[in-house]
C-alpha positions as CSV (number, residue, x, y, z in Angstrom):
1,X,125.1,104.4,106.5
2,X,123.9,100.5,106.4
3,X,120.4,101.8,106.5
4,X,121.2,103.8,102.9
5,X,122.7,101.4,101.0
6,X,119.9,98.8,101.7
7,X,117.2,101.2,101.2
8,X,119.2,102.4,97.6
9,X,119.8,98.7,97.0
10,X,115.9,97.2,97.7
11,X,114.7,100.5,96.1
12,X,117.0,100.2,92.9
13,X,116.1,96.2,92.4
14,X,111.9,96.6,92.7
15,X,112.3,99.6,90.6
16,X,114.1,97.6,87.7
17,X,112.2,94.5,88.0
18,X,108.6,97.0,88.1
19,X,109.7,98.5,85.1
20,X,110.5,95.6,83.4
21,X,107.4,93.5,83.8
22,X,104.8,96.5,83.6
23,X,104.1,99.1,80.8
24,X,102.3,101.1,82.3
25,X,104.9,103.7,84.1
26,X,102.4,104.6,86.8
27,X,101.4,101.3,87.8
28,X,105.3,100.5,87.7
29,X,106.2,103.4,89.6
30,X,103.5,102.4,92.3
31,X,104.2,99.3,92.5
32,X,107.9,99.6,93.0
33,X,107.2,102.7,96.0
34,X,105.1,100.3,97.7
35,X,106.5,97.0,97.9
36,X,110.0,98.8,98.2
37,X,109.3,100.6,100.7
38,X,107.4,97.5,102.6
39,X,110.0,95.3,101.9
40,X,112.8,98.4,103.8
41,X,110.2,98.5,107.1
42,X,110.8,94.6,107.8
43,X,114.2,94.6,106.9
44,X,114.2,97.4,109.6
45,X,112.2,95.5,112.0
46,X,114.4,92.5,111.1
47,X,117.2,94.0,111.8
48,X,116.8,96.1,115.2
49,X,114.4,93.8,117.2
50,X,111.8,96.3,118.2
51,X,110.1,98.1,116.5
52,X,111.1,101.8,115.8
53,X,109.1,104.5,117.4
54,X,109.5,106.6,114.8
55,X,108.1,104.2,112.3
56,X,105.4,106.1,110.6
57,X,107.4,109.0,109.9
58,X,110.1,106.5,108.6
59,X,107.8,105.0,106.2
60,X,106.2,108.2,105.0
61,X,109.9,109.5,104.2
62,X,111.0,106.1,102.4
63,X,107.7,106.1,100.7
64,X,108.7,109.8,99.0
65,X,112.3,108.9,98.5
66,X,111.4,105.3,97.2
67,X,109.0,107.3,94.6
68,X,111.6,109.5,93.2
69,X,114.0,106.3,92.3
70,X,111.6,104.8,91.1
71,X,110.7,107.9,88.9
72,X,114.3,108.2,87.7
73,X,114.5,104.4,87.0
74,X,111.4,104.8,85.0
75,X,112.3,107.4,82.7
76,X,114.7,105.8,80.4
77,X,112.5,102.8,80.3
78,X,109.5,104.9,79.7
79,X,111.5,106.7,76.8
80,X,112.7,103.3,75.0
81,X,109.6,102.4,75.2
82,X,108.0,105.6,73.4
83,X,110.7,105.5,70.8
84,X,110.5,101.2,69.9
85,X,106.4,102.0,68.9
């Protein structure tokens, strides 16, 4: 349950601060998977000392779920946008 509230909370912060600096929705969306999703696998390895053997199927599961926020996140910023131009 520790493991889901810091992926939700690293995934929810990039997510913001991506959408806020870049316009483009893609490149924020992108962005915000990635380094999220980076930033959750050395938290993890932080965390438990070795590394997980599991890790690649880890990271392809937090890169889909990280994708998703990020796509949610995005929408009402990618609407305000439309409808401020």
């Amino acid at each position: 349950m520790v493991g889901l509230s810091v992926f939700l909370s690293i995934t929810l912060v990039c997510s913001v601060i991506a959408h806020i600096y870049l316009k483009n929705i893609t490149w924020a969306i992108g962005i915000s998977t990635l380094v999220s999703t980076l930033i959750f696998q050395i938290a993890n390895l932080v965390m438990n000392d070795n590394p997980d053997p599991f890790m690649g199927i880890a990271v392809v599961f937090s890169l889909i779920y990280a994708f998703f926020i990020a796509l949610l996140v995005g929408i009402p910023f990618h609407l305000y946008r439309r409808n401020r131009s």
